[in-house]
PyMOL Python script that loads the backbone (N, CA, C, O; Angstrom):
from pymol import cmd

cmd.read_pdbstr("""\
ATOM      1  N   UNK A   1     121.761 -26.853  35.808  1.00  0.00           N
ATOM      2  CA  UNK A   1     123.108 -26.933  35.287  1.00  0.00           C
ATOM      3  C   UNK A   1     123.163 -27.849  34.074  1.00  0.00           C
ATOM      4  O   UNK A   1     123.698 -27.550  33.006  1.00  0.00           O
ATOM      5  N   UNK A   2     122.460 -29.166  34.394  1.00  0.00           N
ATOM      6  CA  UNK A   2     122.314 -29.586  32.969  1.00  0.00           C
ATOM      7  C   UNK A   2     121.961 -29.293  32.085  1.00  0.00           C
ATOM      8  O   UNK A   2     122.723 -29.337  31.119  1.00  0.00           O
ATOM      9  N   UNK A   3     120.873 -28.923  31.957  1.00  0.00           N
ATOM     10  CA  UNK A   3     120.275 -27.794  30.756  1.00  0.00           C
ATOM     11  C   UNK A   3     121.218 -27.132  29.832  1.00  0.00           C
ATOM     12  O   UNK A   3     121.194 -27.120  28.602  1.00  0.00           O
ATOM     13  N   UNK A   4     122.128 -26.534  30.723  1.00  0.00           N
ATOM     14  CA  UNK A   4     122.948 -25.489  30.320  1.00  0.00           C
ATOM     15  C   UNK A   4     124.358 -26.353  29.410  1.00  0.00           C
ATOM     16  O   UNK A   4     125.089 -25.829  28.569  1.00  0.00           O
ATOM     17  N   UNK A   5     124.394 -27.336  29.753  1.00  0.00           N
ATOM     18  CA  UNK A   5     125.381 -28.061  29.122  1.00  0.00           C
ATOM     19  C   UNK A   5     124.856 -29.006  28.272  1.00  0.00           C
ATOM     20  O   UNK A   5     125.680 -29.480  27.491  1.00  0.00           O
ATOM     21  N   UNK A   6     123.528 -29.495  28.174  1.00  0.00           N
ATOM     22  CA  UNK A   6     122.858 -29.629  27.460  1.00  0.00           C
ATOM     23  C   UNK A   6     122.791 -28.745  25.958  1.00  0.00           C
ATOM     24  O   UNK A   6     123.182 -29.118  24.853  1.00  0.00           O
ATOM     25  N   UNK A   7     122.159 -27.466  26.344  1.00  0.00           N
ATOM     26  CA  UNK A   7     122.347 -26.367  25.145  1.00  0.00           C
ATOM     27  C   UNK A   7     123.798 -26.410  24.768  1.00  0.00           C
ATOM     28  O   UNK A   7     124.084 -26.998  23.725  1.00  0.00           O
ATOM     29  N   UNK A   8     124.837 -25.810  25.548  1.00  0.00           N
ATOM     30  CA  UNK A   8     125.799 -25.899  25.040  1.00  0.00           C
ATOM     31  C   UNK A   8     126.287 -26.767  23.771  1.00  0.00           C
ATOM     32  O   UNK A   8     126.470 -26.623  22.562  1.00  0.00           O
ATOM     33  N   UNK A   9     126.407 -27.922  24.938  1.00  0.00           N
ATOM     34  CA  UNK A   9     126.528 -29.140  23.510  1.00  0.00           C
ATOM     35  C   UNK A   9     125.330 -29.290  22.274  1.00  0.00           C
ATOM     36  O   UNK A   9     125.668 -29.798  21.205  1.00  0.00           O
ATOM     37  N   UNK A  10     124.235 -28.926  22.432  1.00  0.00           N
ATOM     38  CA  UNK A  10     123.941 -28.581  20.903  1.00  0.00           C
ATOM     39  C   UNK A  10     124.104 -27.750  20.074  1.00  0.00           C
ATOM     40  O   UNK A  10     123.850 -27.922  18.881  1.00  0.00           O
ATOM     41  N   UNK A  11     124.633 -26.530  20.657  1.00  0.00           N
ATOM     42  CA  UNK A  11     125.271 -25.566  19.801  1.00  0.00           C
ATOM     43  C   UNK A  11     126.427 -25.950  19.133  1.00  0.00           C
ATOM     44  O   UNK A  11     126.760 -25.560  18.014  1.00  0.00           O
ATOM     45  N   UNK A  12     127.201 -26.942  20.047  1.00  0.00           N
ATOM     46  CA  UNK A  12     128.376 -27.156  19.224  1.00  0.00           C
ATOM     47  C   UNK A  12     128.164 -28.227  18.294  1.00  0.00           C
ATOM     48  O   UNK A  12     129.160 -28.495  17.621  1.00  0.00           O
ATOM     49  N   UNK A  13     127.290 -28.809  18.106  1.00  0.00           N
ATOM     50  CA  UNK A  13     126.883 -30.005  17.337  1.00  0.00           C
ATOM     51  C   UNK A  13     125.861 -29.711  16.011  1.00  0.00           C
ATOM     52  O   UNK A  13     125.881 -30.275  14.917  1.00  0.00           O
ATOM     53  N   UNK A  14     125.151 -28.859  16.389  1.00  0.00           N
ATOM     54  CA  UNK A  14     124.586 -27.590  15.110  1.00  0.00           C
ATOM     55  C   UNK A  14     125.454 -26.805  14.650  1.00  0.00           C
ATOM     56  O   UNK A  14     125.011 -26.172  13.691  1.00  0.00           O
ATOM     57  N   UNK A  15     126.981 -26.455  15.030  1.00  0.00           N
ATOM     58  CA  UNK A  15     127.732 -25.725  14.502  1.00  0.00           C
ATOM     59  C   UNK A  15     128.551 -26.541  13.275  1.00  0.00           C
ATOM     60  O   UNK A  15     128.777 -26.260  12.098  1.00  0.00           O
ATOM     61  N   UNK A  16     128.876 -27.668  14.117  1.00  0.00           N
ATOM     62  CA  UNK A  16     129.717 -28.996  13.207  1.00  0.00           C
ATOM     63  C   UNK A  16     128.861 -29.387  11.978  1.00  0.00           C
ATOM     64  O   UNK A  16     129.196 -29.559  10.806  1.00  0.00           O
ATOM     65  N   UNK A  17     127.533 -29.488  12.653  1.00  0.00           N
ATOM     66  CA  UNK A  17     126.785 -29.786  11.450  1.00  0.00           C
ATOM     67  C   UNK A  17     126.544 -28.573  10.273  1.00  0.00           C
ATOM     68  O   UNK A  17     126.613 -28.786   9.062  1.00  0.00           O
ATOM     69  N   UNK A  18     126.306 -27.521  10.773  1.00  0.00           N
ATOM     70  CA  UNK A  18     126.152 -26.255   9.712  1.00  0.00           C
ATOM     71  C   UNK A  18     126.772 -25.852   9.026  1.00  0.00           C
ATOM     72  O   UNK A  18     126.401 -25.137   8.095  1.00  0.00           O
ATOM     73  N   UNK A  19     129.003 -26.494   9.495  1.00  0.00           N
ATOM     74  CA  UNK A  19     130.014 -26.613   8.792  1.00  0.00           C
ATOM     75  C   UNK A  19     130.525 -24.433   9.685  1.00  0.00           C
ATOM     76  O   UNK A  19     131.138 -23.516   9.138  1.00  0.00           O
ATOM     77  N   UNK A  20     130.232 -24.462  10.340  1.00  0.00           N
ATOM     78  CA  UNK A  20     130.591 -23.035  10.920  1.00  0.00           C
ATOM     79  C   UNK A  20     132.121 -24.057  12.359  1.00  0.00           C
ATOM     80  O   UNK A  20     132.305 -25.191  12.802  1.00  0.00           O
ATOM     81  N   UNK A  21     132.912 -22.371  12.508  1.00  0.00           N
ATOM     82  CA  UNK A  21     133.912 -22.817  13.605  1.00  0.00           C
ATOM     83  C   UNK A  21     133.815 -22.295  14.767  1.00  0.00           C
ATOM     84  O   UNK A  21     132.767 -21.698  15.009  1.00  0.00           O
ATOM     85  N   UNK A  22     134.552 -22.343  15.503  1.00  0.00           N
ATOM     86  CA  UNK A  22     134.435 -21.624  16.891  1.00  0.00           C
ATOM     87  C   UNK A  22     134.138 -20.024  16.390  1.00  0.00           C
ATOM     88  O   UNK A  22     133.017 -19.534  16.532  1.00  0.00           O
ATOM     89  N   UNK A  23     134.922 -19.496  15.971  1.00  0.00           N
ATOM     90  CA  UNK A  23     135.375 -18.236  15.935  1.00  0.00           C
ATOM     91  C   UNK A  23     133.535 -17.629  15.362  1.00  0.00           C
ATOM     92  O   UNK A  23     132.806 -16.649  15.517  1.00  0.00           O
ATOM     93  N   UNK A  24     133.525 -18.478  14.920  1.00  0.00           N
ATOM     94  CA  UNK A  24     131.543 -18.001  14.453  1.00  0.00           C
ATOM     95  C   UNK A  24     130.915 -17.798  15.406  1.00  0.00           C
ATOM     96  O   UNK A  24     130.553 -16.638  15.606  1.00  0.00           O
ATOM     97  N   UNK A  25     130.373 -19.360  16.814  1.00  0.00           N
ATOM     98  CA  UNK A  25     129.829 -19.463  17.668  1.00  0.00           C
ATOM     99  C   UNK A  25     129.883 -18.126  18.335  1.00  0.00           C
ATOM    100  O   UNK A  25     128.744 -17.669  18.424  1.00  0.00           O
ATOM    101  N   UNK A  26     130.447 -17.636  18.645  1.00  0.00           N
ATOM    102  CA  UNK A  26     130.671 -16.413  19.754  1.00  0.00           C
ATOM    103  C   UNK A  26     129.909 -15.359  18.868  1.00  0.00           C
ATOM    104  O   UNK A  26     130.093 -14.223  19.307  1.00  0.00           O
ATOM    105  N   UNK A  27     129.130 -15.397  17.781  1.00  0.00           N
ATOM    106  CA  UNK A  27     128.699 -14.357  17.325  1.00  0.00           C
ATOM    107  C   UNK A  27     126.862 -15.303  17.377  1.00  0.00           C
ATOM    108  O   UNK A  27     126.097 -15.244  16.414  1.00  0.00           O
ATOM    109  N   UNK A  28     126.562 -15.984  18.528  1.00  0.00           N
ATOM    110  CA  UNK A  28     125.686 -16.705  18.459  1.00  0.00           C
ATOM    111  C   UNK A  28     124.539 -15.878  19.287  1.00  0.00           C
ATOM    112  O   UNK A  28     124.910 -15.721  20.450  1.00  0.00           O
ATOM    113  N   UNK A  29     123.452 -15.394  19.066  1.00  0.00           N
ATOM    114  CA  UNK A  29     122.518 -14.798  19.517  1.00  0.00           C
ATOM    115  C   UNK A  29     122.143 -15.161  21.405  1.00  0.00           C
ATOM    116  O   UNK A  29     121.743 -16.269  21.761  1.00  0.00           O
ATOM    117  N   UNK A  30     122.329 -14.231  22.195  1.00  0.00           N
ATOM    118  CA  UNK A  30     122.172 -15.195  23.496  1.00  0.00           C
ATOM    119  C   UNK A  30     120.894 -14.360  24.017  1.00  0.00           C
ATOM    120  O   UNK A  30     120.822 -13.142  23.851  1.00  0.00           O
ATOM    121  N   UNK A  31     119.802 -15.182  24.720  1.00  0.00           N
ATOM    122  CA  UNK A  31     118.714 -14.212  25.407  1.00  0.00           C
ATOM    123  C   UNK A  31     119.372 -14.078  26.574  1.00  0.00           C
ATOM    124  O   UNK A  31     120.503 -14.454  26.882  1.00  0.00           O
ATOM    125  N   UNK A  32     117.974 -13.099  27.630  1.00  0.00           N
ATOM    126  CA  UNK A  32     118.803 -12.775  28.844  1.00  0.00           C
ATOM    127  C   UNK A  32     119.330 -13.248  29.853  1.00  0.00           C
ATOM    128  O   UNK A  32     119.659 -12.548  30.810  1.00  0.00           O
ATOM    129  N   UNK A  33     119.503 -14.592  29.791  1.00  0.00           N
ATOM    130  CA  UNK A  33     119.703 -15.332  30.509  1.00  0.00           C
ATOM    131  C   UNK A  33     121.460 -15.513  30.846  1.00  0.00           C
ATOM    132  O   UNK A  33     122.201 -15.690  31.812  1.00  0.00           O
ATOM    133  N   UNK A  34     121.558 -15.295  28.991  1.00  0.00           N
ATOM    134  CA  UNK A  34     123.620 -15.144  28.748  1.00  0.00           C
ATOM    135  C   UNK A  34     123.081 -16.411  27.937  1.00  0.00           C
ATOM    136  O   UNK A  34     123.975 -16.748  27.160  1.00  0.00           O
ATOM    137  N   UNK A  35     122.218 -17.056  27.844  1.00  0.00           N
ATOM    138  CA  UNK A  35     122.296 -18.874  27.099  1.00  0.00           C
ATOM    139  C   UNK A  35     122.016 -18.133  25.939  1.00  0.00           C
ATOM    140  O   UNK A  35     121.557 -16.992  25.997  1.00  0.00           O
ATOM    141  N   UNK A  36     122.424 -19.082  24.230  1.00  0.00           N
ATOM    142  CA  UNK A  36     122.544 -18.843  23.742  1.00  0.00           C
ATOM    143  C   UNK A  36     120.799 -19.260  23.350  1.00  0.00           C
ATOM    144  O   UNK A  36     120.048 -20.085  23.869  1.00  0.00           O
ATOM    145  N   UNK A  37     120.552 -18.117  22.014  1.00  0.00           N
ATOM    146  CA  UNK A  37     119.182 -18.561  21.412  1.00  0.00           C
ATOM    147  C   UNK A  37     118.784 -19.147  20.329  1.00  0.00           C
ATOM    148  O   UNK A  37     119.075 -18.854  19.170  1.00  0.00           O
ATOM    149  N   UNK A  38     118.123 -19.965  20.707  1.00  0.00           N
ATOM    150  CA  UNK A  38     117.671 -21.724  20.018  1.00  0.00           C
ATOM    151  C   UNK A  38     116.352 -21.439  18.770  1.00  0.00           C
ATOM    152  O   UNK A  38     115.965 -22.075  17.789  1.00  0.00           O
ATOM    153  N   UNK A  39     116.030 -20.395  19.295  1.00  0.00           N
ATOM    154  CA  UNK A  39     114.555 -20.306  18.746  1.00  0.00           C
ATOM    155  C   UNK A  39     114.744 -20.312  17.479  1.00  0.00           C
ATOM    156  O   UNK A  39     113.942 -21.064  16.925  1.00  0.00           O
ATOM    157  N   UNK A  40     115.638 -19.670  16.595  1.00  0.00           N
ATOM    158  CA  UNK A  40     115.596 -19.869  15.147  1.00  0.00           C
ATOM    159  C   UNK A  40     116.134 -21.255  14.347  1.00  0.00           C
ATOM    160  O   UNK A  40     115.746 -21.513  13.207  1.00  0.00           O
ATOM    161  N   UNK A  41     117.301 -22.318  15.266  1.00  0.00           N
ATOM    162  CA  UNK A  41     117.630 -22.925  14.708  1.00  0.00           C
ATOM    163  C   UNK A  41     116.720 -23.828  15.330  1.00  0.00           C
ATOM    164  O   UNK A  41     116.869 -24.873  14.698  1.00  0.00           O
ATOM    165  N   UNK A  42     115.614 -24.068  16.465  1.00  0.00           N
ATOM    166  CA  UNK A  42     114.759 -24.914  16.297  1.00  0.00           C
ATOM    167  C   UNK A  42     113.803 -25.209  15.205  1.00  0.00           C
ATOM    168  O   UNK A  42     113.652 -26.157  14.434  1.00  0.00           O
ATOM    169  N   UNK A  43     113.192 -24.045  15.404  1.00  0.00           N
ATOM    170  CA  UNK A  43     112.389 -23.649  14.222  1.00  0.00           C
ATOM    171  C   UNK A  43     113.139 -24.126  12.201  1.00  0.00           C
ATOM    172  O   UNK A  43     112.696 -24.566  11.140  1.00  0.00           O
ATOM    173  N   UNK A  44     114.407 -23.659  12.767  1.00  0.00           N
ATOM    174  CA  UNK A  44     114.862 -24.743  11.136  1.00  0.00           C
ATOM    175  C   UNK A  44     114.999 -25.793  11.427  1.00  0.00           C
ATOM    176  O   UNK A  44     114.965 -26.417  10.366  1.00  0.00           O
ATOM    177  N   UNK A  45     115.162 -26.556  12.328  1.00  0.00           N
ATOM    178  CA  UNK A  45     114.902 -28.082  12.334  1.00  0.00           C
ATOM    179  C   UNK A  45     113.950 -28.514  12.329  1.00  0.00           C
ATOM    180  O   UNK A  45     114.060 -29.685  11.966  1.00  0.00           O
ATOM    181  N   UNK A  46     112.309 -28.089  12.670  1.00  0.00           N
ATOM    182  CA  UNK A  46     111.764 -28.165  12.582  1.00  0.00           C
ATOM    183  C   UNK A  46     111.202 -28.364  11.286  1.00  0.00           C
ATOM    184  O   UNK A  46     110.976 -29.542  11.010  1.00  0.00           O
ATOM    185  N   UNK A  47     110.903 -27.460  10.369  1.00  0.00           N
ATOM    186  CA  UNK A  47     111.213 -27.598   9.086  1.00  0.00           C
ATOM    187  C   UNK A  47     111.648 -28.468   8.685  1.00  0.00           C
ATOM    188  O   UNK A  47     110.939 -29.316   8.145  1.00  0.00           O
ATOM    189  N   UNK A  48     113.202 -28.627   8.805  1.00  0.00           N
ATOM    190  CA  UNK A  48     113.607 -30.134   8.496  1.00  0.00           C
ATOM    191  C   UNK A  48     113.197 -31.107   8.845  1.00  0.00           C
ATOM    192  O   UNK A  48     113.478 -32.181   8.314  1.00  0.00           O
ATOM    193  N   UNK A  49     112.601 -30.998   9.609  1.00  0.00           N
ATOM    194  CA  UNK A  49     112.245 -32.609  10.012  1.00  0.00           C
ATOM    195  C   UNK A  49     110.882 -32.963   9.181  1.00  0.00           C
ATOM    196  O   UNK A  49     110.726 -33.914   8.414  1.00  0.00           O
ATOM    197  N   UNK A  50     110.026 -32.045   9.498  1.00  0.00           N
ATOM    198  CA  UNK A  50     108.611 -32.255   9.032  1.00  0.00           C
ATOM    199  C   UNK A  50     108.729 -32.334   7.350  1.00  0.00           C
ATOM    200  O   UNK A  50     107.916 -33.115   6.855  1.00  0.00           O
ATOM    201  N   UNK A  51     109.661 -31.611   6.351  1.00  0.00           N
ATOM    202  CA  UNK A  51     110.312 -31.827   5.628  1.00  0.00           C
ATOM    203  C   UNK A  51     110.127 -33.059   4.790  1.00  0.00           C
ATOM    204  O   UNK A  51     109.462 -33.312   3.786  1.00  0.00           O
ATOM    205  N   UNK A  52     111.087 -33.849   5.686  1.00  0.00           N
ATOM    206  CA  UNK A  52     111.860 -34.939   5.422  1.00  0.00           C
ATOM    207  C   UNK A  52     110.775 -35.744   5.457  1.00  0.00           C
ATOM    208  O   UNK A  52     110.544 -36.505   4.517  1.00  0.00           O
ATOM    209  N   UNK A  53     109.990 -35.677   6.527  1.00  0.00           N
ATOM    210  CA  UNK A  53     109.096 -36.685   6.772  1.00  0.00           C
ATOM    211  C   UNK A  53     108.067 -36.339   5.947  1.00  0.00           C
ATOM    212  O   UNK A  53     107.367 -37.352   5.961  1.00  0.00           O
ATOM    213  N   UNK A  54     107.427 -35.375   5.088  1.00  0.00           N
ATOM    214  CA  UNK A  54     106.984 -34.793   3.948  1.00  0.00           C
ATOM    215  C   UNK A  54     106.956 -35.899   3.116  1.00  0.00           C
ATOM    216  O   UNK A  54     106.131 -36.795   2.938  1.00  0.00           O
ATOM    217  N   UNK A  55     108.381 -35.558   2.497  1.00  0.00           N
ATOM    218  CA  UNK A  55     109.331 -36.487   1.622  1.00  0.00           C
ATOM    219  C   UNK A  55     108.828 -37.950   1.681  1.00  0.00           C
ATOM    220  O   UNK A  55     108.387 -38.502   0.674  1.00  0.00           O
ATOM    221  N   UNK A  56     108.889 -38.439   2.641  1.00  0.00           N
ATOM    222  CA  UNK A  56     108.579 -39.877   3.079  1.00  0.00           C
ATOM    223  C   UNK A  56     107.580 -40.560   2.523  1.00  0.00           C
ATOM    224  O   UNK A  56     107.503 -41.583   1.842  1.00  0.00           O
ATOM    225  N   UNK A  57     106.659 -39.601   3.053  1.00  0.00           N
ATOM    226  CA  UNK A  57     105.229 -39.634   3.000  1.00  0.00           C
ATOM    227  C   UNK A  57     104.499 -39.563   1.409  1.00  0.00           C
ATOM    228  O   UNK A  57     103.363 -39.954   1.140  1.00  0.00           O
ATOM    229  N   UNK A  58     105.516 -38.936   0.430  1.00  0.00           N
ATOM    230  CA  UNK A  58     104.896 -38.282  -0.920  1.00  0.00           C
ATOM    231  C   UNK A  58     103.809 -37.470  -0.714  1.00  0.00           C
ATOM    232  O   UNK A  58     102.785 -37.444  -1.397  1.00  0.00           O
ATOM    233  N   UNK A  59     104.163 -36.564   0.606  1.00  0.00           N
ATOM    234  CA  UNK A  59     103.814 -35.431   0.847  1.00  0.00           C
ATOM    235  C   UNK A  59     102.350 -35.640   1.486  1.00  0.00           C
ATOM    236  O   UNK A  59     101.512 -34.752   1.643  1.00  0.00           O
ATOM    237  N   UNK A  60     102.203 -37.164   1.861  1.00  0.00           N
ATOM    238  CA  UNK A  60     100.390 -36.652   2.922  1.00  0.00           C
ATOM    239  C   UNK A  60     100.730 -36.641   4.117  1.00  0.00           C
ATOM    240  O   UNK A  60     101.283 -37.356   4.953  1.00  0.00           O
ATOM    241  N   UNK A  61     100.160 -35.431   3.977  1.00  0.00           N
ATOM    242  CA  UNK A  61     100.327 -34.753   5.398  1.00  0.00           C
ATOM    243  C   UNK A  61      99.486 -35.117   6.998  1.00  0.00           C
ATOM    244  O   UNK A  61      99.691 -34.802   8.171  1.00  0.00           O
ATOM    245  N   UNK A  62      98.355 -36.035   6.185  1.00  0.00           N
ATOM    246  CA  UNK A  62      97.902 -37.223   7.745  1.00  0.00           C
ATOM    247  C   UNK A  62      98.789 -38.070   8.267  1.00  0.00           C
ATOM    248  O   UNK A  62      98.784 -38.538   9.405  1.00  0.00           O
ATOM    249  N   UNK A  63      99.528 -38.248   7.432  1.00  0.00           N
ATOM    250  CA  UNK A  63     100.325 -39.990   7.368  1.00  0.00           C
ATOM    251  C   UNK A  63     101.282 -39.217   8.147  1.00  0.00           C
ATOM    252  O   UNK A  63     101.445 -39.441   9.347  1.00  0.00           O
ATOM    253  N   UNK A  64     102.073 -38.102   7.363  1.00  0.00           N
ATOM    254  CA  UNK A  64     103.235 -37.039   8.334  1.00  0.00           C
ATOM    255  C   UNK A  64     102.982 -36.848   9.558  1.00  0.00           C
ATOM    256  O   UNK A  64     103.785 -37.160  10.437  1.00  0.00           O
ATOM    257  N   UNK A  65     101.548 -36.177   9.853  1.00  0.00           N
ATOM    258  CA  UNK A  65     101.084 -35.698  10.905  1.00  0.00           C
ATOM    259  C   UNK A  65     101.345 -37.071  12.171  1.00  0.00           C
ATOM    260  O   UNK A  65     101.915 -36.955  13.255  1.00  0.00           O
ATOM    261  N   UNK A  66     100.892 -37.966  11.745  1.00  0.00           N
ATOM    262  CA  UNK A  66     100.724 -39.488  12.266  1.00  0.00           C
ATOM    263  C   UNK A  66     102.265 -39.803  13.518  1.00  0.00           C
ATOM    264  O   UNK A  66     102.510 -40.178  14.665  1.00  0.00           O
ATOM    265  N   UNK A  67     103.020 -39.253  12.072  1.00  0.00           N
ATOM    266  CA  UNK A  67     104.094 -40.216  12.509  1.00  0.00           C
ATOM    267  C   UNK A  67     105.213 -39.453  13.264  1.00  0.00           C
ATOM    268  O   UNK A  67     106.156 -39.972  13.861  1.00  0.00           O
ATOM    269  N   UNK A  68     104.925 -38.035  13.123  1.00  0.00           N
ATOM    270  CA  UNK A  68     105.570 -37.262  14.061  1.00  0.00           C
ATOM    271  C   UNK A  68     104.829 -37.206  15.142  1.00  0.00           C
ATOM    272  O   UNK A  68     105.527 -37.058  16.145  1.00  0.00           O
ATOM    273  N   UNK A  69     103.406 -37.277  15.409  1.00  0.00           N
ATOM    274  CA  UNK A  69     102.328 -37.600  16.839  1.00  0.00           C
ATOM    275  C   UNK A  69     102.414 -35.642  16.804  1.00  0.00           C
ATOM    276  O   UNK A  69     102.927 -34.866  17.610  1.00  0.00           O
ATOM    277  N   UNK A  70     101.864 -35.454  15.843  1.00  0.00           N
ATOM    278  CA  UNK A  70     101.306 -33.767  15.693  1.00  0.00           C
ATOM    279  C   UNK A  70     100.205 -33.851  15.100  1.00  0.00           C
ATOM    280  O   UNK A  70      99.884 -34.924  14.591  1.00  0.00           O
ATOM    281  N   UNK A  71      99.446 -32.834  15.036  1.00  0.00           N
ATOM    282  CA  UNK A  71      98.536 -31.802  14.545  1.00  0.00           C
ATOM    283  C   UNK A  71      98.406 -31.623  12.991  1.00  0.00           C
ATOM    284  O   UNK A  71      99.043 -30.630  12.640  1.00  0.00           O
ATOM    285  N   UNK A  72      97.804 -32.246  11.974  1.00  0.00           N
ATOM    286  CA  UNK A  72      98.135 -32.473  10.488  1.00  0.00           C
ATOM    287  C   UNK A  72      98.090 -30.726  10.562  1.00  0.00           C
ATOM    288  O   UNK A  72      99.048 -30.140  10.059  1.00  0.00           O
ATOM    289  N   UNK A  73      97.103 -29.997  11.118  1.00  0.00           N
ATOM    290  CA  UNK A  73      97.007 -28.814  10.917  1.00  0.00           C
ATOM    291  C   UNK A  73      98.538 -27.794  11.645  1.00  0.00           C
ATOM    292  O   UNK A  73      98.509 -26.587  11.407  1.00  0.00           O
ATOM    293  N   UNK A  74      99.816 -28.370  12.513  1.00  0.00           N
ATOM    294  CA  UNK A  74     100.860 -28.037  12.726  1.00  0.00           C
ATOM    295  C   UNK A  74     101.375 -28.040  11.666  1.00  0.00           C
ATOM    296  O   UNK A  74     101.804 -26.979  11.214  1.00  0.00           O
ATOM    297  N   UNK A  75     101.493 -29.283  10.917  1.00  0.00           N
ATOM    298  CA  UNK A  75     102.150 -29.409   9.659  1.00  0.00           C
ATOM    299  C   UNK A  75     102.168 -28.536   8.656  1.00  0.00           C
ATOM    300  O   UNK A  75     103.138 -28.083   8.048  1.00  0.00           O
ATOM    301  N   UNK A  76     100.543 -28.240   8.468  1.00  0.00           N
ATOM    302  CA  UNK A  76     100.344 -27.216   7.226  1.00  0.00           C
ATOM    303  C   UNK A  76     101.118 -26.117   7.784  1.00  0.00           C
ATOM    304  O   UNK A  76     102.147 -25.772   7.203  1.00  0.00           O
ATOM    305  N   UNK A  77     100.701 -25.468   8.958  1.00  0.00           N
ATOM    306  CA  UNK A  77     101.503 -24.266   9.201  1.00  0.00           C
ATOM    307  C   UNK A  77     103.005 -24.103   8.941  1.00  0.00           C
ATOM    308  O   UNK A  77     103.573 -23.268   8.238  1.00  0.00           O
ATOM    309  N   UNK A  78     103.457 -24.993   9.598  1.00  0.00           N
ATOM    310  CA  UNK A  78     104.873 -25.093   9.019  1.00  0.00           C
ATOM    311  C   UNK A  78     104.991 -24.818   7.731  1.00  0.00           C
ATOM    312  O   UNK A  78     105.372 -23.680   7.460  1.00  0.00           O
ATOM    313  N   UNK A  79     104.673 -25.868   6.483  1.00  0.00           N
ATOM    314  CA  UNK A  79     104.949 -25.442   5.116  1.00  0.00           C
ATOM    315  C   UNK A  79     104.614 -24.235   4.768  1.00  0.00           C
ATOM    316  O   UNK A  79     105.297 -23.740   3.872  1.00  0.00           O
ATOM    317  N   UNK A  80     103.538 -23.441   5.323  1.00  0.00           N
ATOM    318  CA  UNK A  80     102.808 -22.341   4.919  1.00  0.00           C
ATOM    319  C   UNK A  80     104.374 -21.582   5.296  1.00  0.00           C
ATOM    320  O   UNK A  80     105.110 -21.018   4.485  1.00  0.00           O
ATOM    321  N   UNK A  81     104.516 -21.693   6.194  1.00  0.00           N
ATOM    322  CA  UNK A  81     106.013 -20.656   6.982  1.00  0.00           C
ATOM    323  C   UNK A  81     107.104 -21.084   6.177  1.00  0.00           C
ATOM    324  O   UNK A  81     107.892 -20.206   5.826  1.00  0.00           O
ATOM    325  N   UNK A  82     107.295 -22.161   5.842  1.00  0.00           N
ATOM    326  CA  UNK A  82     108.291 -22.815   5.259  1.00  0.00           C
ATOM    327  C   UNK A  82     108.862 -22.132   4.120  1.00  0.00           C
ATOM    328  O   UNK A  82     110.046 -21.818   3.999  1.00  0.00           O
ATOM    329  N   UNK A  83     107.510 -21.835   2.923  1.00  0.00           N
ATOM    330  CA  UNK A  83     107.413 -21.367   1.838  1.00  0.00           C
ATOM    331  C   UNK A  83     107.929 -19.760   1.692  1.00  0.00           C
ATOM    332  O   UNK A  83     108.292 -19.228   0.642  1.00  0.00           O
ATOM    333  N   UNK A  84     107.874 -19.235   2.812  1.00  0.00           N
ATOM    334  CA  UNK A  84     107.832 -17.571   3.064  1.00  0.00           C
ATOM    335  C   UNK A  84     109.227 -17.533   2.968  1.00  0.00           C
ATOM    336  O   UNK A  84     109.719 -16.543   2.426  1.00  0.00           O
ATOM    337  N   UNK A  85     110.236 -18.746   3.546  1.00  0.00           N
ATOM    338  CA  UNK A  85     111.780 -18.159   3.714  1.00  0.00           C
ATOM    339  C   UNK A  85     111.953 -19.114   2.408  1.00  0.00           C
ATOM    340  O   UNK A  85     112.770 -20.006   2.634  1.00  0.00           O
ATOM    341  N   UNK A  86     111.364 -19.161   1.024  1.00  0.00           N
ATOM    342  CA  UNK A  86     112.330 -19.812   0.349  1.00  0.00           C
ATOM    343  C   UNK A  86     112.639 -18.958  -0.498  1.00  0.00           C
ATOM    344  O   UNK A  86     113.520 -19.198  -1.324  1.00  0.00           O
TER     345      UNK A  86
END
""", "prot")
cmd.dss("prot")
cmd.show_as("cartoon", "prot")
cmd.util.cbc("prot")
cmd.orient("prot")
């Protein structure tokens, strides 16, 4: 049950943040469960984050890798993916 109100409340907190309203949410992708699906806006936070922490870094990607406690070779993948949706 928590979980579920868990998700919830990040949908509505990724919505506030994305600048979208209710009347949007309800057009929110749900798997079969009926919960709504996370997988794409994880995946853009993801991005963002590694991103940012990019940024930080002046882009070395050990130091990134480091400080998120990942895989320098996660990292690359990401940008590699990153680059495809720009």
């Amino acid at each position: 049950m928590s979980t579920i109100i868990d998700q919830q409340a990040l949908v509505r907190q990724l919505s506030l943040i994305l600048g979208e309203n209710e009347s949007q949410s309800q057009y929110t992708p749900r798997n079969h469960s009926g919960d709504p699906d996370l997988s794409g806006v994880l995946d853009s936070l993801g991005y963002a984050v590694i991103e940012s922490v990019l940024q930080h870094t002046r882009g070395n990607q050990c130091q990134a890798a480091r400080i998120l406690g990942i895989n320098r070779g996660t990292i690359r993948i990401y940008w590699r993916k990153s680059r495809h949706y720009v």
